[in-house]
C-alpha positions in Angstrom: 152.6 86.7 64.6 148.9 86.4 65.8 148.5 90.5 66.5 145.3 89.0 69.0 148.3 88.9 71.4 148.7 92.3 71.7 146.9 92.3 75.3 144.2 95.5 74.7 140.9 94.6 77.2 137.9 97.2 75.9 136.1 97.9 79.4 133.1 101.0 80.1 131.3 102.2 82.3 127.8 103.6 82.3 125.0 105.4 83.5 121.2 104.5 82.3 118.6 106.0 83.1 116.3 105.4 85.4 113.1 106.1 87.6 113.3 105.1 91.2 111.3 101.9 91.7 110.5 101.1 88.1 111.9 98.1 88.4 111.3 96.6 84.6 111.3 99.6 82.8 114.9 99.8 85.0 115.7 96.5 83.7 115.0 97.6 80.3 117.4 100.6 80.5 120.1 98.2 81.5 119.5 95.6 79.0 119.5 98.6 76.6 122.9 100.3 77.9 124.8 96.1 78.0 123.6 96.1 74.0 125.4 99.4 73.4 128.4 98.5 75.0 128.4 95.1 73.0 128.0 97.1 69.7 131.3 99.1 70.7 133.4 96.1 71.4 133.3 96.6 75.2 134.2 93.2 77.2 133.5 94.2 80.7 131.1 96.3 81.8 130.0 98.5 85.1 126.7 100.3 86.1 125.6 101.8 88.9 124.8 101.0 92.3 121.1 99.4 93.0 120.6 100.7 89.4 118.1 97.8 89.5 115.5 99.8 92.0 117.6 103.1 92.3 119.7 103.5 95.2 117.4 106.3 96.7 114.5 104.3 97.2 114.9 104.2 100.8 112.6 102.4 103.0 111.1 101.3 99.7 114.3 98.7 99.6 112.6 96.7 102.5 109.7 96.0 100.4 109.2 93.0 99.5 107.7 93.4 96.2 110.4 95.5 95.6 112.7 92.5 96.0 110.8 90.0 94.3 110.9 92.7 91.2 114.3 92.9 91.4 114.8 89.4 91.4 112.5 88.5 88.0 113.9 91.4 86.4 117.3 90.0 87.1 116.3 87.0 85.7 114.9 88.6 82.4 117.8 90.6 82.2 120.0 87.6 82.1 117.8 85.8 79.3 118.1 88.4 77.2 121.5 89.0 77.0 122.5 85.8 77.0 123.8 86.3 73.5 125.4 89.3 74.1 129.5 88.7 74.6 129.7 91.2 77.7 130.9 90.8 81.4 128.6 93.2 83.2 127.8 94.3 87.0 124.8 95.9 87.6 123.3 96.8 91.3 120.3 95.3 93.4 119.5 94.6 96.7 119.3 90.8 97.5 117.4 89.4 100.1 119.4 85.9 101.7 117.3 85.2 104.8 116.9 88.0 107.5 119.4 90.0 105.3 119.0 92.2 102.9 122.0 93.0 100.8 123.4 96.0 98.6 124.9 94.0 96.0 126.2 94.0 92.5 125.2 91.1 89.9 128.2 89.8 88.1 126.7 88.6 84.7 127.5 87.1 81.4 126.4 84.9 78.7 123.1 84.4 80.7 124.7 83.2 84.0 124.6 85.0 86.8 129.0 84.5 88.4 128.5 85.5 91.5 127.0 88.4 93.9 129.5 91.1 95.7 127.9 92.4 98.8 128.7 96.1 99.8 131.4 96.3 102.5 131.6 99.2 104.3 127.9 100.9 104.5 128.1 104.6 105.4 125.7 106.2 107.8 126.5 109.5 107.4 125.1 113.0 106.3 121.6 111.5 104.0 123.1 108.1 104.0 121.7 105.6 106.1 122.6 102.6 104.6 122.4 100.9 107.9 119.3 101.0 107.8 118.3 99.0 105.2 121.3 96.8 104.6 124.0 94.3 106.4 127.7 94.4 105.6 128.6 91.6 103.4 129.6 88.3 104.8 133.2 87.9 105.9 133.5 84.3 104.5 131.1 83.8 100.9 128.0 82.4 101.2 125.9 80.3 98.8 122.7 82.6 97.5 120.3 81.6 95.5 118.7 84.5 93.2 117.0 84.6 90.0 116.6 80.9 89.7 120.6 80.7 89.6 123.2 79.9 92.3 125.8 82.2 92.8 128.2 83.1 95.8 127.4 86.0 97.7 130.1 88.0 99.6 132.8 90.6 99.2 136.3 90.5 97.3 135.0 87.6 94.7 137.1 87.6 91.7 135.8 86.5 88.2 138.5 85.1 85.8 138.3 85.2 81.9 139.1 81.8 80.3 138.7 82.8 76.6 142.0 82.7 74.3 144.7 85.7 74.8 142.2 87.2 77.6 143.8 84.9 80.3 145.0 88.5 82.2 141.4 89.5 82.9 140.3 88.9 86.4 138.1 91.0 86.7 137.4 92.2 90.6 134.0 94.7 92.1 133.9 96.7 94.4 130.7 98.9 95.5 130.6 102.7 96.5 131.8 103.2 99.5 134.3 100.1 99.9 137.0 102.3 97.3 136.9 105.2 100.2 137.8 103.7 102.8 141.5 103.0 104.1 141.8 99.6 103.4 139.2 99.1 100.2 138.3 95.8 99.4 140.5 95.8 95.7 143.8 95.5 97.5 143.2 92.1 98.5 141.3 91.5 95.2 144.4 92.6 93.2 147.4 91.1 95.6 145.7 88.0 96.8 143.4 86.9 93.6 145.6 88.6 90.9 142.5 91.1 89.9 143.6 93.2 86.9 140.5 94.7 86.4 138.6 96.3 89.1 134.7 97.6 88.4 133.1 100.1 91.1 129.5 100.4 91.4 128.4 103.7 92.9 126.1 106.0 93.7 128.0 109.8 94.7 125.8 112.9 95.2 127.6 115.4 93.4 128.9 118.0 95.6 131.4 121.1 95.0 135.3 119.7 94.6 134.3 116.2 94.8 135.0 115.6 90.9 138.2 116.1 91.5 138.4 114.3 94.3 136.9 110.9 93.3 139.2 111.5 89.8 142.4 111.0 92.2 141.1 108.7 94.4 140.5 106.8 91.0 143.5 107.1 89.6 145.6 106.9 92.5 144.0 103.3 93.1 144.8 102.4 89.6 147.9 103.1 90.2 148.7 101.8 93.4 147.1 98.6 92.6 149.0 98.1 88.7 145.2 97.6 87.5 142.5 99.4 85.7 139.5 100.6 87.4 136.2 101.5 86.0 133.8 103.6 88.3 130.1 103.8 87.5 128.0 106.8 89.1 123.9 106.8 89.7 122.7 110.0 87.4 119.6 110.6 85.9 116.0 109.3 87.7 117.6 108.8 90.8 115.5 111.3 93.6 116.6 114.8 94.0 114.8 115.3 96.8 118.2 115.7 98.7 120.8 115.2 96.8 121.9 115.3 93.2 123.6 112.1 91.7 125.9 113.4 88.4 126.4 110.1 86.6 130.0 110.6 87.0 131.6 107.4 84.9 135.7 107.0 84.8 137.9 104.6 83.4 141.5 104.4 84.3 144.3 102.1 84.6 148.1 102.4 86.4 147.3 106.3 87.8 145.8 107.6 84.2 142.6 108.8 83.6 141.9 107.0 80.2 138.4 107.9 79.6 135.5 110.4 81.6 132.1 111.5 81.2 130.6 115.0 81.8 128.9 115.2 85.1 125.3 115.3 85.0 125.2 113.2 81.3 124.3 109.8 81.3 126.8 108.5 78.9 129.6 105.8 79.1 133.0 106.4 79.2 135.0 103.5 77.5 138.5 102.6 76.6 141.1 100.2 75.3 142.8 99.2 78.7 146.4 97.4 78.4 146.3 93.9 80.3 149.6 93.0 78.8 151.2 96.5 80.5 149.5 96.1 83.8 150.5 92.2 84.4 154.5 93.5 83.1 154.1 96.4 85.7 153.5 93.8 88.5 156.6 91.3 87.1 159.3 93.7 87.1 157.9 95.2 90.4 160.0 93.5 93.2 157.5 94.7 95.8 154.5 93.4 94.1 153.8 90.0 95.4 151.0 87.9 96.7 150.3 88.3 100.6 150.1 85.8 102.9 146.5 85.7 102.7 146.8 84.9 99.0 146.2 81.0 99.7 143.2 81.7 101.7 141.8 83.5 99.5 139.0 81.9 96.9 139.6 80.6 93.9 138.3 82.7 91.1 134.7 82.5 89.3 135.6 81.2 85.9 133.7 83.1 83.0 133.7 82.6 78.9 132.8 85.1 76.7 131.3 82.7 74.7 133.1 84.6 71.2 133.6 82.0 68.5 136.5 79.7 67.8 139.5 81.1 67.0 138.2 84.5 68.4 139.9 86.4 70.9 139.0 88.5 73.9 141.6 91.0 73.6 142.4 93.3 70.9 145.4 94.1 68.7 147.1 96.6 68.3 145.4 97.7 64.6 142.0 97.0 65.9 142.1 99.3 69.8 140.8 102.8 69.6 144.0 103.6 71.7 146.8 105.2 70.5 150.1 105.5 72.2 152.1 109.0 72.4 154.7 109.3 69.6 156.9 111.1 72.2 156.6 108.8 75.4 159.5 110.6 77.0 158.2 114.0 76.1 155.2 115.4 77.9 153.0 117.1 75.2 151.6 120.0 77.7 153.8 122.5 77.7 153.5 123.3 81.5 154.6 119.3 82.1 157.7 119.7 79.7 158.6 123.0 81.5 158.3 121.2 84.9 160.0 117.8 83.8 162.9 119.5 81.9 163.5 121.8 85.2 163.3 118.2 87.6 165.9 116.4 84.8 168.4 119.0 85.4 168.4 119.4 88.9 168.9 115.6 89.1 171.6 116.2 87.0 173.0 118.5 88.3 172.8 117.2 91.8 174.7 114.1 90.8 177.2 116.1 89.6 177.8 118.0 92.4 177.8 115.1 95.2 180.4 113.5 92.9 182.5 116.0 92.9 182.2 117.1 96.3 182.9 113.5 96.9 185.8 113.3 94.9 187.3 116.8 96.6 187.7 118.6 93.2 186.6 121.9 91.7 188.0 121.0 88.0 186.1 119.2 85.1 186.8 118.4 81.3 184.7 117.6 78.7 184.8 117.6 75.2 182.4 120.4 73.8 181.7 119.7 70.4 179.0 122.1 69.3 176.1 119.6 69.0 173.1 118.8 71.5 175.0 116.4 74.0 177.7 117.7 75.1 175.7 121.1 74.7 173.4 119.9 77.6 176.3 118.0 79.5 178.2 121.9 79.9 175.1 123.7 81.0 174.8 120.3 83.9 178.2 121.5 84.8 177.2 125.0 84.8 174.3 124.0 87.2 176.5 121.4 89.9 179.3 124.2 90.1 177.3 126.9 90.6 175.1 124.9 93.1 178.5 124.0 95.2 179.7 127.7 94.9 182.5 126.8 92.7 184.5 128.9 90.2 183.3 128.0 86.7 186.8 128.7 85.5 186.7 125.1 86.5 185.1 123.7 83.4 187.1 123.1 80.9 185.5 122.8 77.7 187.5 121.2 75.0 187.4 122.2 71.2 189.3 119.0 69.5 188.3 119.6 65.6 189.3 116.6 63.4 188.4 116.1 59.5 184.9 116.6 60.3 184.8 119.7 62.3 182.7 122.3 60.3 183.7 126.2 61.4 179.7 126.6 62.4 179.7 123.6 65.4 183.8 125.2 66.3 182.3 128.5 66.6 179.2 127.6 68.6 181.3 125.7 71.3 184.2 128.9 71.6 181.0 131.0 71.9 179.0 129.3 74.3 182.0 128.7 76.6 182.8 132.1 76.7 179.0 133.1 77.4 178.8 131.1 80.2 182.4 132.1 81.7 183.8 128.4 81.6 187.6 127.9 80.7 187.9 127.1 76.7 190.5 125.3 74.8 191.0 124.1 71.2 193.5 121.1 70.9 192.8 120.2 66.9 193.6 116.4 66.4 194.7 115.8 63.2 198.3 115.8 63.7 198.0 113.3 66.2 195.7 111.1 64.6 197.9 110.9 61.0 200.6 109.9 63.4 198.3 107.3 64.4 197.2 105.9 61.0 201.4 106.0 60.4 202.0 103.7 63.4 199.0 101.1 62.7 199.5 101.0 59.0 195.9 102.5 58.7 195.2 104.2 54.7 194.2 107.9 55.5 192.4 107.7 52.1 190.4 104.6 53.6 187.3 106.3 55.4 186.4 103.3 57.5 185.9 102.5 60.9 189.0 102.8 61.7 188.9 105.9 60.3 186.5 107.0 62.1 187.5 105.7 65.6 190.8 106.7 65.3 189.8 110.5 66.3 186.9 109.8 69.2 189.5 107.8 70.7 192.7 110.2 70.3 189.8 112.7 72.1 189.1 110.8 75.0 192.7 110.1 75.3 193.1 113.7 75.2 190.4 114.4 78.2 191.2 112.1 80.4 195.3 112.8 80.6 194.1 116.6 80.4 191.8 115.8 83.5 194.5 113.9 85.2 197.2 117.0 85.2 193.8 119.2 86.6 193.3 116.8 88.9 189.9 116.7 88.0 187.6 114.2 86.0 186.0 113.8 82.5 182.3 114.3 82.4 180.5 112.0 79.7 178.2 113.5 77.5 176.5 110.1 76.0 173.0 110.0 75.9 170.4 107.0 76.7 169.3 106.7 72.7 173.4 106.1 72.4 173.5 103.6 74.8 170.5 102.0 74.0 171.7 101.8 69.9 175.9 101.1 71.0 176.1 104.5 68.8 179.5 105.0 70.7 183.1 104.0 70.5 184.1 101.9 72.8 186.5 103.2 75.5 186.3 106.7 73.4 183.2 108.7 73.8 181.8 105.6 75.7 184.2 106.4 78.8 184.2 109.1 81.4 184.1 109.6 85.1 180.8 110.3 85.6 178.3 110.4 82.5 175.8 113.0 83.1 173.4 112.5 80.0 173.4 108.5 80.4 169.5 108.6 81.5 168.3 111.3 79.0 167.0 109.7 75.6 167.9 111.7 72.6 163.8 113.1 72.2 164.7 114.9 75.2 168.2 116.8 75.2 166.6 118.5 72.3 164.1 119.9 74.9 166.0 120.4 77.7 168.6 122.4 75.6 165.8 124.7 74.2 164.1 125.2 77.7 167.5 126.6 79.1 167.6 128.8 76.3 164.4 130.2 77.2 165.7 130.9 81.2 169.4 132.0 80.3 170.3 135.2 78.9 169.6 136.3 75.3 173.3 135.9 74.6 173.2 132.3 75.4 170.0 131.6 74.2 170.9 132.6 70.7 173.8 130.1 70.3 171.7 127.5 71.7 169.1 128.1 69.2 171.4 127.7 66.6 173.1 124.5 68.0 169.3 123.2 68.2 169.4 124.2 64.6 172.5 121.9 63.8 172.2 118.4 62.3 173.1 115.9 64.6 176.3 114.3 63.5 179.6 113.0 65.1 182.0 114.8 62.4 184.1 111.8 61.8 184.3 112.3 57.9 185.2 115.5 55.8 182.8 118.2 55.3 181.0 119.0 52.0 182.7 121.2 49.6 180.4 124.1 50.6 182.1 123.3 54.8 178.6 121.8 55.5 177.8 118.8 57.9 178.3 115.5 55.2 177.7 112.8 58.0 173.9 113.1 59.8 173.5 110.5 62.3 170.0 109.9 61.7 170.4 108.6 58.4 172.6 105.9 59.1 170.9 104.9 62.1 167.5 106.3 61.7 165.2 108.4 63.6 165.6 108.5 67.3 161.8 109.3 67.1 161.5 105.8 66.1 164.5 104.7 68.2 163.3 106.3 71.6 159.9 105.0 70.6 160.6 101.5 70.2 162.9 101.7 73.6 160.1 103.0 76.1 158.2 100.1 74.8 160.8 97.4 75.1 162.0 98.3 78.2 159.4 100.2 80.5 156.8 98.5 78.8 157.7 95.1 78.4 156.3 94.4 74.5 157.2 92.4 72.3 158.7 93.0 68.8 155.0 92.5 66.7 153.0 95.2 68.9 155.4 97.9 69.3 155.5 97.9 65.2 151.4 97.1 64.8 151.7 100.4 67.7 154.0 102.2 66.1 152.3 102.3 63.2 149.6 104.1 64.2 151.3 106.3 66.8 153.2 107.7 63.9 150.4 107.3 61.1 151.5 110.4 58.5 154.8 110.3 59.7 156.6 107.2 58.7 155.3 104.3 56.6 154.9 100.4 57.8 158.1 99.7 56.0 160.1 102.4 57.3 159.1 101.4 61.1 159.9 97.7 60.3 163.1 98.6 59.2 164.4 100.6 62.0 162.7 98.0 64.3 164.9 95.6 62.4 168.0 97.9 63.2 167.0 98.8 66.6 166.6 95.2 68.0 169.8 94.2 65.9 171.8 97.3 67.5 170.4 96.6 71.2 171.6 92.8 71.2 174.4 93.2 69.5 175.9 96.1 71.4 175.3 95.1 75.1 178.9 94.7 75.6 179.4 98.9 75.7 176.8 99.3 78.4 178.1 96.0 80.5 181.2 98.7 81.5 179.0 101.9 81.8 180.5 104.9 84.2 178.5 106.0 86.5 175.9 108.6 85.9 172.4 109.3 87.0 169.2 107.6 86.7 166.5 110.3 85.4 163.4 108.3 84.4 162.0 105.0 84.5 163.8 103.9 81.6 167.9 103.2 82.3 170.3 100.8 81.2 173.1 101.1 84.0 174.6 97.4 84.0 174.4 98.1 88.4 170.1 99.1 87.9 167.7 98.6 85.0 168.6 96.6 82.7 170.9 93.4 83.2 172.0 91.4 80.2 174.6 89.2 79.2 176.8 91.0 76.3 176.0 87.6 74.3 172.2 87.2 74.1 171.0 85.9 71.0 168.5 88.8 69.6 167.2 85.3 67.5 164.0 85.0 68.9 163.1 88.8 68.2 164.7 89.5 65.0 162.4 86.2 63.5 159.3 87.8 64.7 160.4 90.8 63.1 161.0 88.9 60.0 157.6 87.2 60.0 156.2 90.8 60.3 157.6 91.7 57.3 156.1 88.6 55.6 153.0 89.6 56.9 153.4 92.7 55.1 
């Protein structure tokens, strides 16, 4: 697998510095700050507005010595970075005729693409840009600047043609056009496909309006699936006024990937994910091309001009960016707090319309002792309280079989009886050696069938139970589960209403421990030690010392790994050779190459193979952006072929 596929774009933005009306020693300075982005990697470029003359020059912009300076500088500015394998944008006025324009030069590889007029010119407070400029052209224009012929005009898009950089259309905007309500980038993103949007600007730094450019930046990102790089005037503009902080940002779908300090002229660059972004707008129903799409240009074509063979994006191995271990699991605490306090209530809400829906105050559930069903009670605890109803109506059932140790027992009786819901132990084994009798089944044999035998002489016991309380079984199955078919089928894969089916394994650890740092210390102690317990379904015998012999993890691996590799697949849309080239760094120190290949290897074997259990899914509610209800998310037939992914995994591990 070529990892040049992997879809990373490197894009900055930067600041030189400058002194109002030196146009070559401005020139220079750019020149300067388009080599330094070129020695970090960085494909596409931004720098501020008229960075060419300085945007306060004022009157000064008429001048048409002024202009013609601008223009040769342009023009030496191109020659001598023609070598240089950089999309950049830097700002100028341009004169076409009676008009004088505040543009931004799209260059690279020595040709000048094209020229984006300025918008929306504000005329406000100490800007007067009315004065010296006109709004751009509402149809492009033919200009001829810096012995080159370009198109002059607003919402021209530039297109990458170089191998595996197919996804970078790259679209500019100036200033003022991203404040506005209707900035000029929404019709550069929906009608021209623009993935990439660069923002030349000069902002006078003001109290509160960091903060407020940061959102407005992000929030466009977002709204637009797209990254956006914003490049502020800073040092050597005029203070005579105002002060310009050099205020660069680069972000992409509503995150603020990389910043500058105010009042600095550095660049802020980063690894931006084109293959993310273009998935974002595919699985996005409401993402489409207006009906203005086919009037819109076609796109400025552009090369790179790398070698042969070369690409324009980045892998995986090579992109400064690395990807959260945890993508489920906020690292600020604050954010954990807050999400783990949002999961529950939709939980919990989703409990109680179903059961006010379904007219009952009466619930089972099997409560084994370990984290799911753990986090499925204290749901139960939060829907009945929320409808007023007794919590006498929970019923929490104890079934111990041959691989019930006394310390998961004992937690469940306790934790019931903390939280004043009705208990009951109904052991199993009895029943289940009964069972073996009528099927023929070897009790010695500890198979499958050995196994299955109990989780589904459990759920036989819940549901018939629910049915004589005239109530319904609640499911306590987690996402990571579903996701890995880590469930009997029609035993602890079937309930009424499956509370946890949204919630990936990384995070019932954490809503668990958050509750036990609200609830009372009684409570909170059992939890603590339940949090403490290896996770395991206690299908076979304990140890001779009564300790846990059968740990989930190491028969299926890490749900680290697991939940990992399914926020990736799913929400992200990669493919099998750059989640493990990501993976490998996100958990660098953690788990070796080998060890992520092989779960990979499980995890897409799993996923294929065990569709058929989440193709009959009960109900339950939808918590994040990853689900695999059968009726939302995720639609598959039970009989895929996992061919295709399992042979790129395969040639990973000759790569290896």
């Amino acid at each position: 697998m070529d990892p040049t596929a992997d879809g990373f774009f490197r894009i900055a933005a930067a600041t030189p510095e400058i002194r109002v009306a030196d146009v070559f020693g401005n020139a220079e300075a750019i020149v300067a700050s388009v080599r330094a982005a070129a020695a970090e990697g960085v494909r596409a470029l931004v720098l501020p507005e008229l960075c060419l003359t300085g945007y306060t020059a004022a009157d000064l912009l008429h001048d048409r010595a002024l202009l013609d300076a601008a223009e040769r500088a342009l023009a030496h500015i191109l020659d001598t970075t023609a070598d240089l394998p950089v999309f950049f944008a830097l700002g100028l006025p341009v004169a076409v005729g009676e008009f004088v324009y505040n543009a931004a030069a799209a260059c690279c590889r020595g040709r000048l693409l094209g020229l984006t007029a300025k918008r929306n010119l504000p005329n406000y407070g100490e800007f007067y840009e009315a004065r010296w400029f006109a709004p751009a052209p509402e149809r492009p224009i033919e200009a001829s600047l810096a012995g080159q012929r370009a198109p002059l005009g607003a919402g021209l898009v530039y297109a990458c043609t170089d191998a595996g950089a197919a996804d970078a259309r790259i679209g500019i905007e100036v200033c003022e056009d991203l404040w506005v309500p209707e900035p000029p980038s929404t019709r550069m993103a929906t009608d021209s496909g623009a993935t990439v949007i660069l923002n030349l600007s000069a902002s006078d730094e003001v109290v509160g309006k960091d903060a407020y450019r940061r959102s407005l930046v992000a929030s466009t990102s977002a709204r637009l699936f797209c990254a956006y790089a914003y490049a502020d005037a800073g040092a050597g503009e005029s203070t005579t006024d105002l002060v310009f902080a050099g205020a660069n940002l680069v972000a992409e779908n509503g995150v603020v990937l990389a910043e500058t300090a105010p009042l600095t002229c550095e660049m802020a660059a980063a690894d931006i994910d084109l293959a993310r972004l273009v998935h974002e707008r595919r699985r996005t129903t409401t993402w489409h091309r207006g009906p203005a799409a086919a009037l819109a240009g076609a796109p400025v074509p552009f090369s790179l001009g790398l070698p042969d063979g070369a690409s324009a994006t980045r892998s995986a191995v090579e992109a400064d960016r690395v990807f959260d271990p945890h993508p489920f699991v906020p690292a600020d605490p604050a954010s954990l707090a807050a999400r783990c306090e949002t999961i529950l209530g939709i939980q919990a809400a989703g409990l109680a319309t179903r059961l006010a829906h379904t007219r009952t105050a009466h619930v089972v559930l099997g409560l084994s002792g370990g984290l799911d069903s753990t986090l499925a009670l204290l749901v139960c605890v939060r829907a009945f309280d929320r409808l007023g109803l007794d919590r006498a109506g929970i019923h929490a059932v104890s079934m111990p079989g041959f691989g019930t140790t006394a310390r998961t027992k004992g937690n469940a009786e306790r934790l019931a009886d903390e939280l004043g819901v009705d208990f009951r132990e109904i052991p199993i084994g009895a029943a289940v050696e009964r069972h073996f009798a009528d099927i023929g089944q070897d009790p010695d044999l500890r198979d499958v069938t050995y196994e299955n035998s109990q989780a589904r002489e459990r759920t036989q016991i819940l549901m018939d139970l629910s049915n004589r309380l005239s109530g319904f079984v609640v499911g306590t199955g987690d996402l990571s589960e579903l996701a890995l078919g880590w469930a009997t089928y029609n035993a602890d894969h079937m309930s009424m209403y499956g509370v946890n089916a949204g919630v990936p394994k990384t995070l019932v650890r954490h809503l668990v421990r958050y509750v036990a740092t609200t609830i009372a210390p009684a409570p909170a102690a059992i939890l603590e030690d339940i949090l403490d317990t290896p996770v395991s379904p206690e299908l076979l015998p304990p140890t001779d010392d009564g300790e846990i012999a059968q740990r989930t993890e190491d028969l299926v691996g890490p749900y680290e790994l697991h939940d990992y590799f399914l926020y990736h697949m799913l929400r992200a849309g990669q493919r099998p050779g750059r989640i493990y080239r990501q993976a490998c760094r996100s958990f660098e120190g953690v788990f070796d190459p080998e060890t992520v290949l092989t779960w990979l290897r499980t995890f897409y074997r799993r996923f294929f193979s065990q569709q058929f259990k989440r193709s009959c899914l009960p109900d339950g509610p939808k918590v994040g952006s990853v689900t695999l209800s059968p009726r939302g998310d995720w639609r598959m037939p039970s009989d895929a072929s996992a061919a295709l992914w399992l042979a790129e995994i395969d040639e990973l591990g000759l790569d290896a």
